[in-house]
C-alpha positions in Angstrom: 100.9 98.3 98.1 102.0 97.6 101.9 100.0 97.1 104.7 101.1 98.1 107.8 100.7 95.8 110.4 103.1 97.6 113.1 103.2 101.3 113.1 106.4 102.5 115.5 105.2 99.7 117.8 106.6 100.8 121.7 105.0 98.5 123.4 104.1 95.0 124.2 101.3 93.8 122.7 99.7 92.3 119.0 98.4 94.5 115.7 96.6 93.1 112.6 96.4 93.6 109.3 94.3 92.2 106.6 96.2 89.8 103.8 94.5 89.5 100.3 96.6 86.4 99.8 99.6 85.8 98.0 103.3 85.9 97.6 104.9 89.1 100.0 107.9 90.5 101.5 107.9 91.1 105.3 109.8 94.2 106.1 110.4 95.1 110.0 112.5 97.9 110.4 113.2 100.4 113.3 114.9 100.6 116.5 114.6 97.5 118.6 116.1 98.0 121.8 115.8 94.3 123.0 112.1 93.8 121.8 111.9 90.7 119.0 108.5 90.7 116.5 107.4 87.6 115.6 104.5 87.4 112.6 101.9 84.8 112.2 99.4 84.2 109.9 95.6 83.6 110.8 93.5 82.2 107.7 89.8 83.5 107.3 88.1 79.5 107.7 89.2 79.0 110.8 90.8 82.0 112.5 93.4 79.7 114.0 96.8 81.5 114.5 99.8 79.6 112.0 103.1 80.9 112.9 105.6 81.6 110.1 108.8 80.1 110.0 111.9 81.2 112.2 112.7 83.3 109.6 109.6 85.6 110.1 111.1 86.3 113.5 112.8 89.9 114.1 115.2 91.1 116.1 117.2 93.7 114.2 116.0 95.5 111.0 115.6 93.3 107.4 113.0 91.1 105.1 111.9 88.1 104.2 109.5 86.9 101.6 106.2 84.9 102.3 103.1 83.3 101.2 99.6 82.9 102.8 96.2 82.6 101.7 93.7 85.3 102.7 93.3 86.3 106.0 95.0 88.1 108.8 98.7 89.1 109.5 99.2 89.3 113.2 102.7 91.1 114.8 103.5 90.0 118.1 106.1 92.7 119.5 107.9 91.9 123.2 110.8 92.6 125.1 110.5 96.4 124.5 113.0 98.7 126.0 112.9 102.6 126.7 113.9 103.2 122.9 111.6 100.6 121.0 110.4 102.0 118.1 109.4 99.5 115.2 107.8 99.1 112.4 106.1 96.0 110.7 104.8 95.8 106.7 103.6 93.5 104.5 104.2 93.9 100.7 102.5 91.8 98.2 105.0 91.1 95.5 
């Protein structure tokens, strides 16, 4: 099942979604227009932010896969332009 964490993101700003844990694909798709979505992971001890690797960084539509224990996902989506329309999910494999 996939959670959404971005739903047609247009502007700046962050949206959560709750992790169960586990293995996942990230899949950001849409229209970017400049803006660049960057994913990390915030674990339920602590509720420190983790950032993925560079690969977890988007600028143009694909996935990548990933693993982290329970907690939050977190998108960060910046450098929208007048078209930004993007998307954000989080599959568990």
């Amino acid at each position: 099942m996939a959670n959404e964490v971005i739903d047609d993101g247009t502007a700046n700003g962050n949206s959560d979604a709750s992790w169960a844990g586990g293995d996942g694909y990230l899949v950001c798709k849409g229209t970017f227009d400049g803006a660049t979505v960057v994913v990390v992971g915030i674990t339920e001890s602590d509720g420190v932010e983790i950032p993925f690797e560079k690969e977890a960084t988007f600028r143009e539509n694909r996935a990548v896969q990933f693993s982290f224990p329970a907690g939050t996902l977190r998108g960060k989506l910046s450098g929208v332009g007048s078209s930004t329309s993007v998307s954000l999910f989080a599959i568990a494999k």
